[in-house]
C-alpha positions as CSV (number, residue, x, y, z in Angstrom):
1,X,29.0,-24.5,4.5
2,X,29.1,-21.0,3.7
3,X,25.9,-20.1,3.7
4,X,26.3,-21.7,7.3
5,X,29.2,-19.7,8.2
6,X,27.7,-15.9,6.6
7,X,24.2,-17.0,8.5
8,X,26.0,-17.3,11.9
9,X,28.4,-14.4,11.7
10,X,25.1,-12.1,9.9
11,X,23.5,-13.8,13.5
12,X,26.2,-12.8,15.9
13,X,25.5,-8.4,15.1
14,X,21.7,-8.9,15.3
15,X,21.1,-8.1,18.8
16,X,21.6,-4.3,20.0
17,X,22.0,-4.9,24.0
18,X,21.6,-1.2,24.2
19,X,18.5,-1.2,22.6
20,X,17.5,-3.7,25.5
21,X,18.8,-2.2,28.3
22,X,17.5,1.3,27.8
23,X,13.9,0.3,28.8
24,X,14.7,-2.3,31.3
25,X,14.6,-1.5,35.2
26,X,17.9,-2.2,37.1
27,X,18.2,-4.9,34.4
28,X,15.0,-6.6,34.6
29,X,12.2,-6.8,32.2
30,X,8.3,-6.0,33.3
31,X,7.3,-9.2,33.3
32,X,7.4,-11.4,36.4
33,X,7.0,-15.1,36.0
34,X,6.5,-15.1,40.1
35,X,3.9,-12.2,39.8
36,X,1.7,-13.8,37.7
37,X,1.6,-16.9,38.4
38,X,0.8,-15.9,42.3
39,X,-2.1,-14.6,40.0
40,X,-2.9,-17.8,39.1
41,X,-3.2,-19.5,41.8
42,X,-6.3,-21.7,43.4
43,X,-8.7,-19.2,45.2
44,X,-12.2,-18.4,46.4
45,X,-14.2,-17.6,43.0
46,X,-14.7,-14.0,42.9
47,X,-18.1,-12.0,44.3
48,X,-20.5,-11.6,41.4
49,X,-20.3,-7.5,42.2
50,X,-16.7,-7.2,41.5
51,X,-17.0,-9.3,38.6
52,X,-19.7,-6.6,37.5
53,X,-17.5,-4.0,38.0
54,X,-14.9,-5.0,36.2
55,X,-17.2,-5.9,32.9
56,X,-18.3,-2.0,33.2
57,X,-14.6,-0.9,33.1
58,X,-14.6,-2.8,30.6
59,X,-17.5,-1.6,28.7
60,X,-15.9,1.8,29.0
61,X,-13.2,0.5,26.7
62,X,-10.5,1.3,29.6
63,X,-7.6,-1.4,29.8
64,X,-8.0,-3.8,32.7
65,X,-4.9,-4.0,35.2
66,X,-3.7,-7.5,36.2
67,X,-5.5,-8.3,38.8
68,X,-8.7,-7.4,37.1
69,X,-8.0,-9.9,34.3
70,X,-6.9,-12.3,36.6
71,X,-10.0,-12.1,38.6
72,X,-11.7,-12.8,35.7
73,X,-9.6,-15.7,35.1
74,X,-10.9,-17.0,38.5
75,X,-14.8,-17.4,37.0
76,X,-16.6,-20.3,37.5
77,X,-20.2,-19.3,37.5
78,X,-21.8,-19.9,33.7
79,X,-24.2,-17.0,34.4
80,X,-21.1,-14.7,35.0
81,X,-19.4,-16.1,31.8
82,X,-22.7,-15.8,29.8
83,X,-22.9,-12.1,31.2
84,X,-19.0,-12.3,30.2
85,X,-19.2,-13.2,26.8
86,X,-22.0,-10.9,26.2
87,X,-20.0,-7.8,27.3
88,X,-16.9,-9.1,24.8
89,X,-19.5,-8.8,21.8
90,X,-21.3,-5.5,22.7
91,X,-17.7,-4.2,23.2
92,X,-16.4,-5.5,20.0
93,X,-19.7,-3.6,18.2
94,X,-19.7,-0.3,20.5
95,X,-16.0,-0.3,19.2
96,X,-15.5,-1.9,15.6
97,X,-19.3,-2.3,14.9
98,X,-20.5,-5.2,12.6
99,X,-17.1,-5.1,10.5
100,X,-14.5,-7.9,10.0
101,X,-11.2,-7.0,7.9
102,X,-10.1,-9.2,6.1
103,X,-6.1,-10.0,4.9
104,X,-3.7,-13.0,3.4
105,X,-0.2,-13.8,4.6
106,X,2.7,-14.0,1.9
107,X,5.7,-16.0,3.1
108,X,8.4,-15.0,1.4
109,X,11.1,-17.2,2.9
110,X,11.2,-20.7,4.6
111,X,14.9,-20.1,5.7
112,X,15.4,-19.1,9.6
113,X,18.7,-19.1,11.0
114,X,16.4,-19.7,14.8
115,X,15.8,-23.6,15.7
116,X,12.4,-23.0,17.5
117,X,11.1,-26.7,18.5
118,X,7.4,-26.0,17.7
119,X,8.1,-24.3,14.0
120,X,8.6,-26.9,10.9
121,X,10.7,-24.1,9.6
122,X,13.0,-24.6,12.4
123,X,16.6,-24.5,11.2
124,X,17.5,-28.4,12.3
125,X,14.6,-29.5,10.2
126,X,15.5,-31.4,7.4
127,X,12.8,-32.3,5.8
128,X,11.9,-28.6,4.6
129,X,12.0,-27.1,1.1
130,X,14.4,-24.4,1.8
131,X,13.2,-21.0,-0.5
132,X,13.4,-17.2,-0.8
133,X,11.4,-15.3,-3.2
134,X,13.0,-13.3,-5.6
135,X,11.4,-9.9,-6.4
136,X,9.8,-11.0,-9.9
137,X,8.3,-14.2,-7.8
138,X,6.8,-11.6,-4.9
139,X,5.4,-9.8,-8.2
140,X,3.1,-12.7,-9.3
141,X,2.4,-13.4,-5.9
142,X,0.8,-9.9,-5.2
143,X,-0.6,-10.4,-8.8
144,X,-2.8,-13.6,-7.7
145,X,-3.6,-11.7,-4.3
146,X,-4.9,-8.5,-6.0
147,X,-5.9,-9.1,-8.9
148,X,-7.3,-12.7,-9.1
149,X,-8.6,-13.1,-5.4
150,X,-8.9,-9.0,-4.5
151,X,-7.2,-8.5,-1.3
152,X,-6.2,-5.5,-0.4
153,X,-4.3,-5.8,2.5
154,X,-1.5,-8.3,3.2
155,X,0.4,-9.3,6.1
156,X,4.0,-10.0,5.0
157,X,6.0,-12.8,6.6
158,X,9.9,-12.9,6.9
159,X,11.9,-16.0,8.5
160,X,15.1,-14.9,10.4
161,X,17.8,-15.4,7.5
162,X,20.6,-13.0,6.2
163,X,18.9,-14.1,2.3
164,X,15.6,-11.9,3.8
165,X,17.8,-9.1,5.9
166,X,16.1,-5.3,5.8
167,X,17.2,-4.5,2.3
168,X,15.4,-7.5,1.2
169,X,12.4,-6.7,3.3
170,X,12.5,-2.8,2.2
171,X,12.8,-4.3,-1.7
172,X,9.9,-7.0,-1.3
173,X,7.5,-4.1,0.4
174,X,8.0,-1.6,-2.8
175,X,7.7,-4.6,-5.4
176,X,3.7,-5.3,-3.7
177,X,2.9,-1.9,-3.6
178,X,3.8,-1.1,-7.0
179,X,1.6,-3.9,-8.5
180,X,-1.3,-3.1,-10.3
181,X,-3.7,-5.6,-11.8
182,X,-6.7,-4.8,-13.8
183,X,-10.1,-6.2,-12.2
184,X,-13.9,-6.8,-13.4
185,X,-13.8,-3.5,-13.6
186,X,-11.5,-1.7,-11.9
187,X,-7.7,-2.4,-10.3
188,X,-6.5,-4.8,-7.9
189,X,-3.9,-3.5,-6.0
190,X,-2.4,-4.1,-2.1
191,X,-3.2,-0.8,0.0
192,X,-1.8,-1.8,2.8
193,X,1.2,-4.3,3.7
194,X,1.6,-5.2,7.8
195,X,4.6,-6.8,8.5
196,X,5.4,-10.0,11.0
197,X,8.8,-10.4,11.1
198,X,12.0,-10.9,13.9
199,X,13.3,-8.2,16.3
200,X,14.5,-5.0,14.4
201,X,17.1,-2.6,15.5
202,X,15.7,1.3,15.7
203,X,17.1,2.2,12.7
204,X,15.8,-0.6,10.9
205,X,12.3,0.1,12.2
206,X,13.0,3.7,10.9
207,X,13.1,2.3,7.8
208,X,10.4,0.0,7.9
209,X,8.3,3.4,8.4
210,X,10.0,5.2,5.9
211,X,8.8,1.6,3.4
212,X,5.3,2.7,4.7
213,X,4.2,-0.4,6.2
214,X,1.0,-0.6,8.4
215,X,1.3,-2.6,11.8
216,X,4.3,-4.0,13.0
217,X,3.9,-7.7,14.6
218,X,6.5,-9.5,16.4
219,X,5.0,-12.1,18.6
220,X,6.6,-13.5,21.7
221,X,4.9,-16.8,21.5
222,X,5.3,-17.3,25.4
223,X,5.6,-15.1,27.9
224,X,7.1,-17.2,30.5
225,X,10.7,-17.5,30.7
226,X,11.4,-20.5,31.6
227,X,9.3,-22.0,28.5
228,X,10.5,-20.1,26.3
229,X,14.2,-21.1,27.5
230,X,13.0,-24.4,26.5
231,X,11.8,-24.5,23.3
232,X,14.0,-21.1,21.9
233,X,17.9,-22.6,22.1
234,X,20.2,-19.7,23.9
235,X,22.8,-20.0,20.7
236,X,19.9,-18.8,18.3
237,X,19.3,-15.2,18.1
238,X,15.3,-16.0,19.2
239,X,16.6,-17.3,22.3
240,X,17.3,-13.7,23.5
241,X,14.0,-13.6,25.5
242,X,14.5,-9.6,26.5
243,X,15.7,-8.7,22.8
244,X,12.3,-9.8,21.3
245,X,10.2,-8.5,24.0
246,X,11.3,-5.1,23.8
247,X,10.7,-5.1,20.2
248,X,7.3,-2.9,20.3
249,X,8.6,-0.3,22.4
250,X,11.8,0.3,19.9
251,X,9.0,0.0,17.1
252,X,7.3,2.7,19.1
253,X,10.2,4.6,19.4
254,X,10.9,4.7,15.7
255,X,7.4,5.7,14.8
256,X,6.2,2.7,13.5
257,X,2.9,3.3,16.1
258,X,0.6,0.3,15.0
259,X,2.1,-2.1,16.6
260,X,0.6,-6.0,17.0
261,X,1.4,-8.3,20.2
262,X,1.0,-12.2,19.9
263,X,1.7,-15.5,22.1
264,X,1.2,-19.2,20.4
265,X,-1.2,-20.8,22.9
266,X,-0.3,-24.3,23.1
267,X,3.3,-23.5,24.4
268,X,2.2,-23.0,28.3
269,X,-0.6,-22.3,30.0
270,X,-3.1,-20.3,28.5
271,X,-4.1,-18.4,31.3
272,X,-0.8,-17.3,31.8
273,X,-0.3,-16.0,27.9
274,X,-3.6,-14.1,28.3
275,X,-2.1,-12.2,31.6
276,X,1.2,-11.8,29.7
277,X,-0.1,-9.9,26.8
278,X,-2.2,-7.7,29.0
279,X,0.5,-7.1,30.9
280,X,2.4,-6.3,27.8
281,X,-0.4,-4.1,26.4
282,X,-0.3,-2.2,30.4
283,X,3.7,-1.6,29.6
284,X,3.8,-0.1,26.3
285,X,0.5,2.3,27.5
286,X,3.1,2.9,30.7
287,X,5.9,3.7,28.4
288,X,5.4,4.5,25.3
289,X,1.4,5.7,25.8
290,X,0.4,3.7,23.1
291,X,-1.4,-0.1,23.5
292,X,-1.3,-2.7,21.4
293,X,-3.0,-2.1,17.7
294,X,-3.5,-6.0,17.5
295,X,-3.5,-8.9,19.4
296,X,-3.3,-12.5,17.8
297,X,-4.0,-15.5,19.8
298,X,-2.7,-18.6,17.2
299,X,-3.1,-22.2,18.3
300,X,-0.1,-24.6,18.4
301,X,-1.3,-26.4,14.9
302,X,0.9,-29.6,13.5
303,X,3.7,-29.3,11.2
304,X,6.2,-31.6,9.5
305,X,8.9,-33.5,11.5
306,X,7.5,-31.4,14.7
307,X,6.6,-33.1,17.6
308,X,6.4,-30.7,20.4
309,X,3.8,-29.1,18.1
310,X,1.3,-32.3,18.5
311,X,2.3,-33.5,21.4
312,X,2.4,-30.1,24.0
313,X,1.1,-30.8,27.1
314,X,-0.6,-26.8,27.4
315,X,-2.8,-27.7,23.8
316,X,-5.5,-25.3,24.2
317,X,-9.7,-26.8,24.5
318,X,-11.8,-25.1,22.1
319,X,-13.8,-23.7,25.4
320,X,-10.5,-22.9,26.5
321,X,-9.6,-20.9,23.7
322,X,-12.8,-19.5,23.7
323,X,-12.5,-18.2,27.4
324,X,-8.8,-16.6,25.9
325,X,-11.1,-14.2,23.4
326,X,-13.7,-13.6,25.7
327,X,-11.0,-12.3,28.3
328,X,-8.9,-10.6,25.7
329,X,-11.4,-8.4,24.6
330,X,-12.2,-7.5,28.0
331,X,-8.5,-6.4,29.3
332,X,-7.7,-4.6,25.8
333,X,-11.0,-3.2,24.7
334,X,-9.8,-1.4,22.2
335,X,-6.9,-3.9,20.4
336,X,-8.2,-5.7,17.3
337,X,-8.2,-8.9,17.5
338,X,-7.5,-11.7,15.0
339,X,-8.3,-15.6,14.5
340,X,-6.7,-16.7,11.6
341,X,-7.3,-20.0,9.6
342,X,-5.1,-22.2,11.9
343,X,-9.2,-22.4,13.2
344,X,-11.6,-24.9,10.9
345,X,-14.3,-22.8,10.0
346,X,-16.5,-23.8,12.4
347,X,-14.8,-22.2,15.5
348,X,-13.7,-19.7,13.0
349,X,-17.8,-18.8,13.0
350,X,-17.6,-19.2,17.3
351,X,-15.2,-16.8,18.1
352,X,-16.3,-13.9,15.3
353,X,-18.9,-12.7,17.8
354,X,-17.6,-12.5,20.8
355,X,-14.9,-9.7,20.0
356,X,-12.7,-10.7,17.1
357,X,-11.9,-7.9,14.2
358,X,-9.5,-9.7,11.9
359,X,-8.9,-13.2,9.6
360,X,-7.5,-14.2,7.0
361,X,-9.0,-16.0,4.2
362,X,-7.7,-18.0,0.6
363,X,-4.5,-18.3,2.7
364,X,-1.7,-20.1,1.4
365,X,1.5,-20.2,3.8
366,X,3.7,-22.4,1.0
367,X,6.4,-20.4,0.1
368,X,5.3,-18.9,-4.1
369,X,2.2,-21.3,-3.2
370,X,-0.3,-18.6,-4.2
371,X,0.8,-18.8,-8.2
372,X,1.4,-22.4,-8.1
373,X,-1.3,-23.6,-5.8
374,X,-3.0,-26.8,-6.6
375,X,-5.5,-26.6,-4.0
376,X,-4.5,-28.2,-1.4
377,X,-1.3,-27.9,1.9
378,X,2.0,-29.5,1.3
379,X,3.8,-29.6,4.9
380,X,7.2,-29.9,3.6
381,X,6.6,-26.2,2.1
382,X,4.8,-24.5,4.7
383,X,5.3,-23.7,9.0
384,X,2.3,-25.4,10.3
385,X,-0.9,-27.2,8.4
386,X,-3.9,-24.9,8.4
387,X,-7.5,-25.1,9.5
388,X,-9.2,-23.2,7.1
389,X,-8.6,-22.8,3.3
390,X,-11.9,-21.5,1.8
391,X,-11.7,-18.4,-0.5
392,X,-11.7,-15.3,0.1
393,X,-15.2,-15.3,-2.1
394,X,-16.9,-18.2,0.4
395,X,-15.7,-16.3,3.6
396,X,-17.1,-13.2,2.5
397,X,-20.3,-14.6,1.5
398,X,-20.4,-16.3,4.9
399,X,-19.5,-13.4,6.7
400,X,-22.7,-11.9,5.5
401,X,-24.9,-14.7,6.1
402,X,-24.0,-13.5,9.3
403,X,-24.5,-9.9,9.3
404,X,-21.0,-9.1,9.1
405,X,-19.5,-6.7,6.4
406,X,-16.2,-7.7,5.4
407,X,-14.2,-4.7,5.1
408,X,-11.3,-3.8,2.9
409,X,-10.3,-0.5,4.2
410,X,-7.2,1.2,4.7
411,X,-8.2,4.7,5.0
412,X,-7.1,5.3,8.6
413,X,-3.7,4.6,8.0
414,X,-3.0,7.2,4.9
415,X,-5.6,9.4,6.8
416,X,-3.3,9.5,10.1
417,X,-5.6,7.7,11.8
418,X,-2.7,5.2,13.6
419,X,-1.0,5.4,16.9
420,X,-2.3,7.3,19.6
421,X,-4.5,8.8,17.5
422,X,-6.8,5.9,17.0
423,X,-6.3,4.3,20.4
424,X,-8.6,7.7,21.2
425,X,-10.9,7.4,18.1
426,X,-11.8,3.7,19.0
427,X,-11.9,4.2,22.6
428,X,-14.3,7.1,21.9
429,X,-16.8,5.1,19.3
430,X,-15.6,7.5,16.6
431,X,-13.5,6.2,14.3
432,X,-16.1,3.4,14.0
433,X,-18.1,6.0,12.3
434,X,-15.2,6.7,9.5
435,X,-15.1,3.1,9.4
436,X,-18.6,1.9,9.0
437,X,-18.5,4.5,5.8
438,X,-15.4,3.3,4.1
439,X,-16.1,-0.3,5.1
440,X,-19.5,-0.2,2.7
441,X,-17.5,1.9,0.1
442,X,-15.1,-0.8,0.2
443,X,-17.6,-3.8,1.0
444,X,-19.2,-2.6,-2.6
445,X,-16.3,-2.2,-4.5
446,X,-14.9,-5.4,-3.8
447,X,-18.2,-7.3,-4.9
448,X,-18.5,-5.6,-8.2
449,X,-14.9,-6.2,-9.1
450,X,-14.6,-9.8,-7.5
451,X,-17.1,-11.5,-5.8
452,X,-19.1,-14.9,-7.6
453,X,-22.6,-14.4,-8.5
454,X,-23.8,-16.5,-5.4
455,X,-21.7,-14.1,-3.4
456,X,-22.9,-10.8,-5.0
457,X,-26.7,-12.2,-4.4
458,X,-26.2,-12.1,-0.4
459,X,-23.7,-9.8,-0.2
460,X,-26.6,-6.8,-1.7
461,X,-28.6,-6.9,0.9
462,X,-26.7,-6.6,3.5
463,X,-25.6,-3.3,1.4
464,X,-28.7,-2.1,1.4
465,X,-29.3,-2.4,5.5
466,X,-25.7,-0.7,6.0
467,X,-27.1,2.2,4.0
468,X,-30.8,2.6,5.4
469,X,-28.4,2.5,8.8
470,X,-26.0,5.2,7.6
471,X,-28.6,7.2,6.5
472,X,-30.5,7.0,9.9
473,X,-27.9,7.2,12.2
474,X,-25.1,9.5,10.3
475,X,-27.9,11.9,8.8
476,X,-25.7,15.0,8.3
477,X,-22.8,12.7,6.4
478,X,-24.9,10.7,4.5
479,X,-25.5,13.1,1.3
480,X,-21.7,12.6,1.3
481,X,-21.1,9.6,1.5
482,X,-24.1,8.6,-1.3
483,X,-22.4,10.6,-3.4
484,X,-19.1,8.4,-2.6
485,X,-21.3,5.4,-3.3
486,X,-22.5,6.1,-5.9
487,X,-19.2,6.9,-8.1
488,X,-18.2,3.9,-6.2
489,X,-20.7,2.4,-8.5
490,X,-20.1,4.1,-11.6
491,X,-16.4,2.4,-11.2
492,X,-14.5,4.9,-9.5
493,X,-12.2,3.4,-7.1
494,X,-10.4,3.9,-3.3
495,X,-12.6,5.9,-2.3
496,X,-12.3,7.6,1.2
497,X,-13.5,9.4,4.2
């Protein structure tokens, strides 16, 4: 009863309506239900030549207003979608080339003060094992992730609770980066820790930047009101749709300037999500001049004692969902975007090509599940059951079977490659120049030091192509950057242009 009491009084001074209001237009928030659905509605399919047009905006790696992507949305013709879906792919090469980063999330609490009716974490829900990490726990954690698995980037994930408030989060961030674990051959460390988490305060996000964490996610799960009334109770602190949807531009504000947007498709109609996050990705370019680092696109997956999560009338077809990337790489050219191991592996493969930059692999969302894993999901432990739980090692090797390098880099970010800065390095192909270098630096040091023999053996020649390419097409660099590899090889490590 306490802990009840403390939880809803450490609730009640969450929400900053100042910090709302300051961005807001006579009170209102840019988005309009009314707007966008009058989008939405039935209408003549568009004329092939617009259609065109819009793909070469595209192509140019401009963001595409509202109507634009709602046009698109409008497509019936296969041949346009085929032409569609071709333009998502060259775009997602012409911008982030043939690279995929990889992550894992680390939950580091399953207590939320917020009752939202699709999470199993939901505070109502009974039948969850109710944990927070201590410091020395997030130590072995980070222990298994970088030193037994090799990640080097992490995505960390905080329920709403006063047990994982901002000193908690600020104390968990410096406990991963101080871990150091000795390899094969050289250390296993996390470079870089993104951070999903509730609404923050300015202030707070100050000190989220001071932490140095890499992109910023809060997600908005829907965009339309009136859903997100529904399944977000107005006592909670999440029910304050206008507090969490201003959360990028504060983030903004405080310099935190990689920021990542998200809606859970499943929760309304996808078409609408997709025109709400380009609408947000428009706003914060409007306000803050700055788009969207990241955009995540999850699926509605099941969880324990959760039936809105199997039973939504808006679940998402898997040519549905693949429409969503196809259009989302279109109207944010520039954004990464992730697919995450909610997907089995098969769609996983599907949706790679066609414009996504990110997933996570050996993911385990069990709260301290990574050092006592016994290989398989327990739903009284975790949000939502996952799609995916191959290892790191088997997505990697069947990245490259695609001709895919699986990049581990974090370079841009201690580089000052972030923020505005990188919206113009990606829009202008260069900063996938600096990354197709650091991704191979990376690609090879992460096969030497972890990868299985099996891996290693398809993994080298798709080395070997990245360099003959390097060396053709970055002529003047390349002595450099041999020389990079090749104390890369001697067992130097991080390693950077």
């Amino acid at each position: 009863m306490v802990e009840k009491q403390s939880g809803s009084e450490w609730s009640a001074r969450r929400i900053a309506p100042e910090e709302i209001a300051k961005y807001q237009t006579d009170g209102r928030d840019f988005l309009d239900d009314a707007a966008l659905e009058a989008r939405l509605q039935p209408a003549p399919p568009p004329e092939p030549a617009r259609v065109r047009e819009i793909i070469a905006k595209a192509r140019q790696i401009q963001t595409l207003d509202l109507d634009e992507t709602a046009l698109l949305l409008r497509v019936a013709d296969p041949g346009l979608w085929d032409e569609m879906r071709q333009a998502a792919a060259d775009i997602k090469h012409k911008v982030y080339d043939n690279r995929i980063v990889t992550f894992a999330p680390l939950y580091l609490s399953s207590r939320c003060v917020n009752d939202c009716g699709y999470c199993g974490l939901r505070s109502s829900n009974a039948g969850i094992a109710r944990r927070t990490l201590t410091m020395d726990e997030i130590r072995a954690e980070t222990e298994v992730l970088a030193g037994r698995i090799g990640h080097k980037r992490l995505v960390v994930v905080y329920g709403e609770h006063p047990q994982s408030d901002l000193d908690y989060m600020l104390n968990s961030i410096r406990t991963i980066y101080a871990v150091r674990v000795p390899a094969r051959r050289g250390m296993g460390q996390i470079r870089r820790v993104n951070v999903n988490a509730a609404p923050l305060a300015i202030a707070e996000l100050q000190a989220l930047r001071d932490a140095g964490v890499g992109t910023f996610q809060v997600f908005q799960e829907t965009y339309h009101h009136a859903t997100y009334r529904q399944v977000h109770p107005a006592h909670t602190i999440k029910g304050d749709y206008s507090w969490r949807l201003y959360c990028m531009h504060r983030a903004l504000e405080a310099g935190l300037d990689d920021v990542g947007l998200g809606a859970l498709f499943g929760l309304y109609d996808w078409r609408f999500e997709v025109l709400g996050l380009t609408a947000h990705a428009l706003e914060l370019e409007r306000a803050l001049g700055i788009g969207p680092h990241t955009i995540s696109f999850p699926r509605l997956e099941p969880a324990a004692n959760t039936p809105l999560a199997q039973n939504s009338r808006w679940r998402v077809s898997d040519d549905d969902f693949e429409k969503v990337v196809i259009l989302l790489r279109l109207a944010v050219p520039h954004a990464g975007l992730i697919v995450t191991a909610r997907e089995n592996p098969g769609m996983r493969r599907r949706l790679l090509p066609l414009g996504c930059t990110q997933t996570d692999a050996s993911s385990q969302i069990g709260i301290g599940a990574y050092q006592e894993s016994h290989g398989g999901q327990d739903d009284q432990r975790q949000q939502f059951m996952l799609g995916d739980t191959r290892t790191l090692d088997e997505v990697v090797r069947d990245l490259a079977g695609l001709g895919c390098i699986t990049s581990f880099c974090t370079a841009g970010y201690r580089c000052g490659r972030t923020g505005r800065c990188i919206m113009d390095l990606l829009r202008s192909g260069a900063e996938g120049k600096f990354c197709k270098l650091n991704a191979v630096l990376t690609f090879k040091e992460w096969l030497d030091d972890f990868a299985s023999p099996a891996t290693q053996a398809v993994g080298a020649p798709l080395l070997q192509r990245e360099l003959e390419e390097i060396r053709t097409q970055q002529p003047r660099i390349y002595p450099e950057f041999l020389t990079h590899y090749e104390r890369i090889c001697r067992g130097e490590r991080d390693l950077y242009f």
